[in-house]
DOVOZA-827888 format. One record per residue (C-alpha): z, y, x. Coordinates in steps of 0.25 Angstrom, whole numbers. Example, Ala and Ser with C-alpha at 12.3 -4.5 7.8 and 13.67 -1.06 7.14 Angstrom:
BEGIN
pz	py	px
31	-18	49
29	-4	55
***
This chain:
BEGIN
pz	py	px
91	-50	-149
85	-37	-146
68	-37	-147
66	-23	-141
72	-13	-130
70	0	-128
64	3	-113
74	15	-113
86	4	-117
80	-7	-106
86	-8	-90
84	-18	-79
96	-25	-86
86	-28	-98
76	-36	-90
81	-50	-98
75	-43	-110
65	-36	-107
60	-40	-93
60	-32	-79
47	-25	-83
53	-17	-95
67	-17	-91
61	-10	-78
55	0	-88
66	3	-96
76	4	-83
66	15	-79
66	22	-92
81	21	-95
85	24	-78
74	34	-71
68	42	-81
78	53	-77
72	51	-63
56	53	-67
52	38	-69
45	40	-81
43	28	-90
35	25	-105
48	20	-114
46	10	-123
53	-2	-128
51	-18	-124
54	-31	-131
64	-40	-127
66	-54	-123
73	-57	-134
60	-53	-143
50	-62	-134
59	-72	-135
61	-72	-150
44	-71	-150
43	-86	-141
55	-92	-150
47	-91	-163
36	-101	-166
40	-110	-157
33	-101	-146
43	-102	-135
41	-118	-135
26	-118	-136
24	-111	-122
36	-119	-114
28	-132	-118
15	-126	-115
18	-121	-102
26	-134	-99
12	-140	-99
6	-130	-90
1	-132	-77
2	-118	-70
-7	-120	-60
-18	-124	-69
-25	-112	-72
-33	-116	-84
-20	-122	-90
-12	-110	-87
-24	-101	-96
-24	-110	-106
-9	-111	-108
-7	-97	-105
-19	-92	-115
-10	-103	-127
2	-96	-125
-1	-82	-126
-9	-85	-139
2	-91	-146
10	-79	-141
0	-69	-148
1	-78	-161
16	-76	-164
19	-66	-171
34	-58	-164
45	-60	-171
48	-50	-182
61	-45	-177
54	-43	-163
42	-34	-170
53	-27	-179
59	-20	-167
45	-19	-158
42	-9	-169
54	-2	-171
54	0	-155
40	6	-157
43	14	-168
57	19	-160
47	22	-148
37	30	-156
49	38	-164
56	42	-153
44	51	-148
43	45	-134
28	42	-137
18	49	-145
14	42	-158
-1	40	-152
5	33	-140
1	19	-136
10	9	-129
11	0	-117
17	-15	-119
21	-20	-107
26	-35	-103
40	-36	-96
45	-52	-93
59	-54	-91
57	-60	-78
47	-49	-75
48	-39	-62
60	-44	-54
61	-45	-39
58	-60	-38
47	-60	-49
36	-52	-52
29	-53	-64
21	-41	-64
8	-42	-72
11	-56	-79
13	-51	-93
5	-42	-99
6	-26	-104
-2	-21	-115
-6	-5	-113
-11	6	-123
-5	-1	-137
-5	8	-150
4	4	-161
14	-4	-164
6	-16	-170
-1	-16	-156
12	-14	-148
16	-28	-155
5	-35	-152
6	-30	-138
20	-36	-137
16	-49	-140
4	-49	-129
15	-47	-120
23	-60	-123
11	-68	-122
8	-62	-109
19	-70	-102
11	-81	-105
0	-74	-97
-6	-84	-86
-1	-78	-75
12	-75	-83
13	-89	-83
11	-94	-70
20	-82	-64
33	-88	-72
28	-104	-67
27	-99	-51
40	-90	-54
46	-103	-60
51	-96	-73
48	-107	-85
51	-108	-100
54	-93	-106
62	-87	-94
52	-75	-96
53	-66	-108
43	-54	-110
47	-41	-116
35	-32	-120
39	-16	-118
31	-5	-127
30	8	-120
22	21	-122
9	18	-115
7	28	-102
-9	32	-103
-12	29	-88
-25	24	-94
-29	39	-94
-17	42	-82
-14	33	-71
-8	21	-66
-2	12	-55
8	4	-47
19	9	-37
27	0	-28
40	5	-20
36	-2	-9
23	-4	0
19	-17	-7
11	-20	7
22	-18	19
33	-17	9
37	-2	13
49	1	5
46	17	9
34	20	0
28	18	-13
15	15	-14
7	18	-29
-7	13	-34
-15	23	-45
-27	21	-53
-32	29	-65
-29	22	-78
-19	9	-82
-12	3	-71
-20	-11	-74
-31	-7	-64
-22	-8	-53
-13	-18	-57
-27	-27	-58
-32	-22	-48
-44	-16	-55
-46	-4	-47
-41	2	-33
-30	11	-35
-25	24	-29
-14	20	-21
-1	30	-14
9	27	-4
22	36	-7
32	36	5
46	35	-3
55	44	9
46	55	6
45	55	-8
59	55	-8
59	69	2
52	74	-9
40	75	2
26	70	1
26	56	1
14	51	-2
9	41	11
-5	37	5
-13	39	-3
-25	29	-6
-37	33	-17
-41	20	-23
-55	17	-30
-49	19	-44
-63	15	-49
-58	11	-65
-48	14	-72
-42	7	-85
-39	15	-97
-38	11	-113
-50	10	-122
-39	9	-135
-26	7	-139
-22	-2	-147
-20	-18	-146
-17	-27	-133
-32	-30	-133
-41	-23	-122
-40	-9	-123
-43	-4	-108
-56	1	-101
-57	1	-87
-66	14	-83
-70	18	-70
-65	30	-64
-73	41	-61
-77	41	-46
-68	57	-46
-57	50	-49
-58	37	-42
-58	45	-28
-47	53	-32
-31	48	-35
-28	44	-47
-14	52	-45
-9	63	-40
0	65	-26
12	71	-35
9	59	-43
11	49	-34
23	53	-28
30	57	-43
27	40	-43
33	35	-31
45	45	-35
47	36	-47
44	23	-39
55	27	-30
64	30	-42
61	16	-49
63	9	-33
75	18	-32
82	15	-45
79	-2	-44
81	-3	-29
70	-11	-26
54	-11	-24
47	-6	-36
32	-10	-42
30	2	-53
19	4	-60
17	18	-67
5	25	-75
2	40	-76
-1	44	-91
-15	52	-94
-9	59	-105
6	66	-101
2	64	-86
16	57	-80
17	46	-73
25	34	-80
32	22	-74
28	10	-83
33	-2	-74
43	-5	-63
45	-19	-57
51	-24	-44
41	-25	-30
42	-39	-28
35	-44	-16
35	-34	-3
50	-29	-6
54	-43	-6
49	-46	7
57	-50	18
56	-37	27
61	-44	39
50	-52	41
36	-47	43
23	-58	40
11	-54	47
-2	-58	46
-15	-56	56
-28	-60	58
-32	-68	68
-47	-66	69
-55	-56	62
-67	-59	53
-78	-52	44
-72	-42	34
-78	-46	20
-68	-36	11
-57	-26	12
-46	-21	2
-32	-18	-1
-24	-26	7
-11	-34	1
-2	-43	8
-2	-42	22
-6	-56	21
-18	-62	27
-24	-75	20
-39	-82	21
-43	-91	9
-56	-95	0
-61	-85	-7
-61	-88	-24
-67	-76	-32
-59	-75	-44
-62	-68	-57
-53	-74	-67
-46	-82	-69
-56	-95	-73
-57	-94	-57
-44	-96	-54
-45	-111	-55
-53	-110	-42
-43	-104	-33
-37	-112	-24
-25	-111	-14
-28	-103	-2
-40	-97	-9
-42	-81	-7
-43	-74	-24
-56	-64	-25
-57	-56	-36
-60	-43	-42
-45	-42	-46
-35	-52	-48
-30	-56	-61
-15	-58	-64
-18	-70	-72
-23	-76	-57
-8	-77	-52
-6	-94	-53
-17	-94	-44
-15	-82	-35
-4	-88	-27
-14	-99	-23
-21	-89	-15
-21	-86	-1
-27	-71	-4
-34	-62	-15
-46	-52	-15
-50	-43	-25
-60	-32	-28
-51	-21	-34
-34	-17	-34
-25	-11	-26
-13	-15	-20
-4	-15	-32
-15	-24	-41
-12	-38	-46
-19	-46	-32
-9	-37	-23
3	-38	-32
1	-53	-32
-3	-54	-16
9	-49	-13
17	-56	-22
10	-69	-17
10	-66	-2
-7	-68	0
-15	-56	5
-24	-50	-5
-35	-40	-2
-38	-30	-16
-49	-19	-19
-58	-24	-10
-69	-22	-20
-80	-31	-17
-72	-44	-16
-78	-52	-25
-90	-48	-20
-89	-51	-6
-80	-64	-8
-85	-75	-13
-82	-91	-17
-77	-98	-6
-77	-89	5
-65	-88	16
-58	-76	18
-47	-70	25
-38	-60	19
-31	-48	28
-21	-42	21
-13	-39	35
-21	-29	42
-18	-16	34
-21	-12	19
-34	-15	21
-35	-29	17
-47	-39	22
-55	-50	17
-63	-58	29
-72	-67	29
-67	-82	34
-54	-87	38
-48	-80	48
-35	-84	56
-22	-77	54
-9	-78	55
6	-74	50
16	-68	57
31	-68	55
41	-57	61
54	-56	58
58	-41	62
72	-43	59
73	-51	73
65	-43	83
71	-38	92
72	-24	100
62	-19	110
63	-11	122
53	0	117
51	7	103
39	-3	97
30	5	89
18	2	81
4	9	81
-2	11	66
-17	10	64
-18	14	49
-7	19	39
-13	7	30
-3	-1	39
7	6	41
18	0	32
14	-13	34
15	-11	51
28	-3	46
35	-18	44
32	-20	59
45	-19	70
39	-5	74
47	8	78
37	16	73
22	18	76
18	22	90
4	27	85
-3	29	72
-18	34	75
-21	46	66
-35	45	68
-35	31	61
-27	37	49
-39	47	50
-51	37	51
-42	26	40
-40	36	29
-48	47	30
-60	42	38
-69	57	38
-68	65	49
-58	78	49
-69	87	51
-78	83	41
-65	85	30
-65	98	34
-79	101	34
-80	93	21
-89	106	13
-98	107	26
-101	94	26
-114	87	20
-115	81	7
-115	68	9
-104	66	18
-96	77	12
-97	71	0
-92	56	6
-79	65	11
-77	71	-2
-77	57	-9
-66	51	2
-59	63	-1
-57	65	-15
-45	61	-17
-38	73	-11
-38	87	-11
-48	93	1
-53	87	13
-42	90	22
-29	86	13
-38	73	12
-37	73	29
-25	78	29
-18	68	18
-24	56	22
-19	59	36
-5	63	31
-5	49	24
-10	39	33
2	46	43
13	46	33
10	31	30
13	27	44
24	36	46
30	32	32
28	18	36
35	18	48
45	28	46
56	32	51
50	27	65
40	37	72
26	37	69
17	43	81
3	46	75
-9	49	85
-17	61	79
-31	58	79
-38	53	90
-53	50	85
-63	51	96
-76	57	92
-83	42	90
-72	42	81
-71	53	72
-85	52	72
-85	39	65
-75	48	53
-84	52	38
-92	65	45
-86	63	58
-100	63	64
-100	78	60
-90	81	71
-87	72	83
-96	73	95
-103	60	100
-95	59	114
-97	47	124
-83	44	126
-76	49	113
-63	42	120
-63	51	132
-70	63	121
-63	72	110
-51	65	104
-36	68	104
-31	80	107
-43	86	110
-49	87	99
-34	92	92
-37	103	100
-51	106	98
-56	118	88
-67	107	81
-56	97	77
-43	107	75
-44	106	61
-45	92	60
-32	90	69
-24	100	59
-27	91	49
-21	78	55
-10	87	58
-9	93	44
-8	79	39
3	75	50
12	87	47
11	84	34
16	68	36
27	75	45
33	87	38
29	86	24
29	70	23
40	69	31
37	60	40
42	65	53
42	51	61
27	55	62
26	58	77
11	64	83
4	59	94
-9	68	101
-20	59	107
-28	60	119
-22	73	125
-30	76	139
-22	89	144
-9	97	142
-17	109	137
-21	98	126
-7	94	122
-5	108	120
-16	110	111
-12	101	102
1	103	101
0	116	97
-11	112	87
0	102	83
8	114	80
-1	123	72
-4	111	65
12	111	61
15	99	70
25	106	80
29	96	89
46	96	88
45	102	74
51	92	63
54	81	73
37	81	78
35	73	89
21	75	95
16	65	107
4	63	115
-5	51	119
-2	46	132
-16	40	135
-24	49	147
-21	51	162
-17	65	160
-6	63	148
3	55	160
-2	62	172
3	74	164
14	68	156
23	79	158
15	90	154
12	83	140
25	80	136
27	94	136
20	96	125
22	80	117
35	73	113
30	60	121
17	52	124
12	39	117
4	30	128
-11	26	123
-12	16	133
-27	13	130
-33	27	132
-23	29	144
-28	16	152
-45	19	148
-41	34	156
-34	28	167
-44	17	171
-55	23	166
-57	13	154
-66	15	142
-57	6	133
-67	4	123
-77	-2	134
-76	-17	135
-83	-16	148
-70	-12	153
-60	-15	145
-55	-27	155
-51	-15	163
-41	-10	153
-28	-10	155
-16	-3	152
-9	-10	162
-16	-5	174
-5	1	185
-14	15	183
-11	17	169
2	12	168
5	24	180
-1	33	170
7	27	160
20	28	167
18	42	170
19	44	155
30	36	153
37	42	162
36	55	159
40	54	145
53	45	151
56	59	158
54	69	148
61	60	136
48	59	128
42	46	120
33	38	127
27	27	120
13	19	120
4	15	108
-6	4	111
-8	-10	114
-5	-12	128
8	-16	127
6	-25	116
-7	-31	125
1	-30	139
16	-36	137
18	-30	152
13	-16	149
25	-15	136
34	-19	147
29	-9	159
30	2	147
42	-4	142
48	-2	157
43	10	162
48	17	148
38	17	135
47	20	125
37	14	115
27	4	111
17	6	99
10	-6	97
-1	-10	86
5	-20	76
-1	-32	78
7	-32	92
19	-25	88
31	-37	84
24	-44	97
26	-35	107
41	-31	100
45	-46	102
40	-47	114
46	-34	119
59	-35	114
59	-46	125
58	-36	134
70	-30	130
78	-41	130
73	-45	146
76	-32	149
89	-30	142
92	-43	150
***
């Protein structure tokens, strides 16, 4: 019988003795440290030791009759039992034998120099049945952090083996269906990494949302990793395309500054009793991230080594010690919930009426759900949850699991997307909105609501029941269509999750939306930040304080919002619109009063191109392009295709593209494909002359029907009058078509005509659009409905 392994000794092949947890810490230790995965060694106890702890005193056989006798749905009883156990655990003393080599591992540890003598050590769970694919029991066992000594490590140990007798621990085995002592716990002792003083968080291999298997997506916080895991605080959070990374170019996609507002750290070391403090973080250091860029990507590089080296979907969590300054790996388990997934089939759910918006927060799920509101605060309350209720709460619990899968959703005031409530959402299949910050505030006992999870990552809690409904697709059966069926993108928030649609890329993704989403102040004022007055420089300064100056913080957060939607939907082409604010518009931007003149009708006023070409605004334009050559050269990410807007005269089109140029967007260079907006009289009255200067036109059907009528299409007064099917726009129209036929340039049309007007898709179909960009809510619709077509006209 062997008590203790070395972590440097252990593999995957060890997992019988010392569960998936350690085994996956000593298969990283033993297999990748030669490729830069850098983890604490250690040594862990065996099977064979917690085995030989139950058999003596009977001990084994007193917690089989006790939990033969244990309803596990009664919560009380399930306390009770749970509470005896543990204490009868803590009471045995381990078996000499099992001590004996506890301290001559420790003693081997500290000899061989690999710590320093002062060093304090972590103690962490590992059940044998713990981390496969088909059962995750993340979080049911304990881990004991910052012990000092020997005597202490000891005691630590046997915390551990009392915590599979954890509540939750419990009830996880019943539901799995996993009786008697299928589950052993090995407890491995490794040098403690001071994220305490560093800091921490959790990576997956894979969107955990859309289940994008192209990007790595990390969560950070100052101090211990339990804050996010807990859901205690709002973490920092980074989105790392994974072909870039590995082209060694910039690869970072997003990058999101989270409230950070407390951070846990050690008040002493010693024993397994409390010895944390949670402190709030000064506000400097809340606006700013709690890691560096080089940092981020050096994680995702060892996130992509540890996916590589298992082939398969990895959760990671790591820490970054405040004394040497690396960053460590200190657990590696298997994704099991979105890589599982069947990818052929796509669920969707929408709302079918729209209500009074009580909360929003991090969306998790994709799901949408409608229960009775139950404020939960420990678990004393959970006795009053019922099936179909909806869980409110400052953060969820793990201890809360019997009767989490009970529920038809779950609110909380803090946590990310990587805490306890969204681990279990997923895992349970209900939608869960978290960090909404005042949750418990607003929500009250008894109250209905509706949970969306499905429109974006912005999650929202309504007020009532609304109707809704779920959608099935199977996108391995649908069929072919006619014309390329594109998607058009609102937000990169939703881009992966559109991504899973059957597009053939996006037809149009609105800069000027990534610019009021992400950034929200107007260019100008950026620029003009020193010259600005107090007050509303100092509201800039304080959205911006997590980057280097006023224009990388445009040009980044540009630069990210277009590489999430192109990363998304890659290798397909993605056609982003520059800016196409009107003055109403921009003026509604952080300082945009400053700027934008108060015109009467800002539709038919400075927007577009005219304003590209305009000396007040030509510093605001090479900032969008600064960010869009970075996305295309620099990222890579040459399926990014540019469309100019609004574009009234030749000499225009001219002017811009030559700004283009000077701005380092030349159009042929690198594979750059630049188009223009089909969308006034003049563009097809003088097609020719146009395309002499673009790569093809895209067809904004609305603007180009309110010019030919005569139809202000925000009036309803006249909005009976619209229509894109009169016989006078569809000559225009044809007179575009049909000059891109002739000169062999892409022709295409975003907007919702063709999903409103089944007969105008087919006139364009027939007369030659090569493509259709749709809003997604229409797109497997009008897809299905069109690869009719096809099939009548193949007849």
């Amino acid at each position: 019988m062997t008590n203790v392994l070395r972590l440097s000794d252990v593999s995957m092949a060890d997992i019988a003795q010392v569960g998936g947890k350690n085994a996956s810490l000593g298969e990283m230790i033993s297999r990748l440290a030669d490729a830069g995965v850098r983890v604490p060694g250690g040594f862990a106890t065996t099977a064979d030791a917690y085995r030989a702890f139950l058999a003596a005193g009977d001990l084994a056989a007193r917690i089989d009759d006790s939990l033969a006798r244990l309803d596990i749905d009664d919560v009380e009883a399930l306390e009770r039992t749970g509470a005896e156990i543990r204490r009868w655990i803590h009471d045995q003393p381990l078996p000499p034998d099992v001590e004996r080599d506890i301290r001559s591992a420790f003693d081997e540890v500290l000899s061989a120099g690999a710590s320093p003598q002062n060093a304090t050590w972590a103690v962490r769970s590992s059940a044998t049945a713990e981390d496969l694919p088909d059962a995750s029991f993340a979080g049911q066992q304990e881990t004991f952090l910052h012990i000092a000594g020997i005597e202490n490590v000891l005691t630590a140990v046997t915390s551990v083996f009392a915590s599979l007798y954890n509540d939750r621990a419990i009830a996880y085995r019943a539901h799995q269906g996993m009786t008697g002592h299928a589950v052993a716990l090995s407890a491995a002792i490794q040098r403690m990494v001071r994220s305490d003083i560093g800091a921490s968080g959790v990576m997956f291999t894979v969107d955990t949302e859309s289940g994008n298997a192209d990007v790595v997506v990390i969560s950070s916080s100052y101090g211990l990793g339990e804050t996010i895991v807990q859901g205690q605080v709002n973490p920092d959070e980074f989105v790392v395309h994974k072909p870039g990374l590995r082209a060694g170019r910039p690869a970072i996609l997003r990058r999101t500054v989270g409230e950070k507002a407390t951070a846990m750290r050690f008040s002493s070391s010693g024993g397994t009793g409390e010895s944390t403090v949670t402190e709030s973080v000064a506000e400097s250091d809340r606006l700013r991230f709690s890691v560096s860029d080089h940092e981020v990507e050096e994680l995702a590089r060892h996130a992509l080594t540890i996916e590589e080296h298992y082939g398969r979907a990895m959760d990671i969590e790591w820490a970054r010690d405040g004394i040497d300054g690396l960053l460590y790996i200190v657990q590696a388990r298997p994704e099991t919930v979105v890589s599982r997934a069947d990818r052929t089939v796509m669920r969707t759910f929408s709302l079918r009426a729209r209500g009074e918006v009580l909360l929003e927060g991090a969306a998790v799920g994709q799901r949408i759900g409608a229960g009775t509101v139950r404020v939960v605060t420990s678990t004393a309350d959970m006795d009053r949850v019922r099936v179909g209720d909806v869980i409110v709460a400052d953060m969820t619990d793990p201890d809360w699991e019997p009767v989490m899968k009970r529920v038809a959703g779950i609110v909380t005031n803090r946590g990310g997307r990587t805490c306890h409530a969204a681990i279990i959402a997923r895992e349970l299949g209900i939608p869960a909105v978290v960090g909404t910050r005042t949750a418990t505030q607003v929500l009250t006992d008894g109250m209905d609501v509706t949970i969306s999870c499905a429109e974006g990552e912005d999650g929202r809690v309504y007020r009532g029941r609304l109707p809704f409904v779920e959608e099935e697709t199977h996108l391995d059966v649908l069929s072919d269509t006619p014309v390329r069926l594109m998607v058009n993108v609102a937000t990169p928030d939703e881009a992966f999750m559109l991504a899973r649609l059957p597009h053939q890329g996006v037809g149009l993704a609105r800069l000027e939306f990534i610019v009021g989403h992400q950034i929200g102040i107007h260019p100008q004022a950026l620029l003009d930040l020193e010259k600005l007055p107090d007050a509303l420089a100092s509201r800039i300064s304080a959205r911006i304080a997590a980057y280097p100056s006023p224009r990388e913080f445009f040009v980044e957060r540009v630069a990210e919002g277009v590489a999430t939607i192109a990363a998304a939907f890659a290798p397909e082409p993605v056609i982003v619109r520059t800016s196409d604010f009107k003055t109403n518009e921009y003026g509604h931007l952080l300082g945009g009063e400053l700027y934008e003149p108060h015109e009467e009708n800002p539709m038919l006023g400075w927007r577009g191109a005219s304003r590209y070409v305009t000396p007040a605004f030509a510093e605001c334009f090479a900032m969008e392009c600064e960010a869009l050559r970075f996305v295309r050269e620099d990222m890579g990410l040459t399926n990014v295709k540019l469309m100019i807007p609004f574009v009234r005269t030749v000499a225009e089109a001219i002017a811009v593209t030559e700004s283009l140029a000077r701005n380092g967007l030349r159009r042929g260079e690198n594979g750059l494909e630049v188009y223009m907006m089909c969308e006034i009289p003049s563009n097809a009255l003088r097609a020719d002359e146009f395309l002499d200067h673009f790569d093809g036109f895209s067809i904004g059907s609305n603007d180009m029907t309110q010019l030919v009528l005569g139809i202000d299409r925000d009036s309803e007064l006249v909005a009976r009058e619209f229509d894109e099917r009169d016989p006078a726009v569809l000559d225009i129209l044809g007179l575009a078509i049909d000059a891109c036929t002739r000169r062999g340039r892409y022709i295409g049309i975003c907007g919702q005509g063709p999903s409103d007007h089944p007969d105008f898709a087919d006139w364009l179909i027939d007369r030659g659009i090569q493509s259709i960009s749709l809003n997604p809510d229409t797109l497997v619709t009008t897809r299905i409905r069109l690869a009719g077509h096809a099939e009548v006209a193949s007849a």
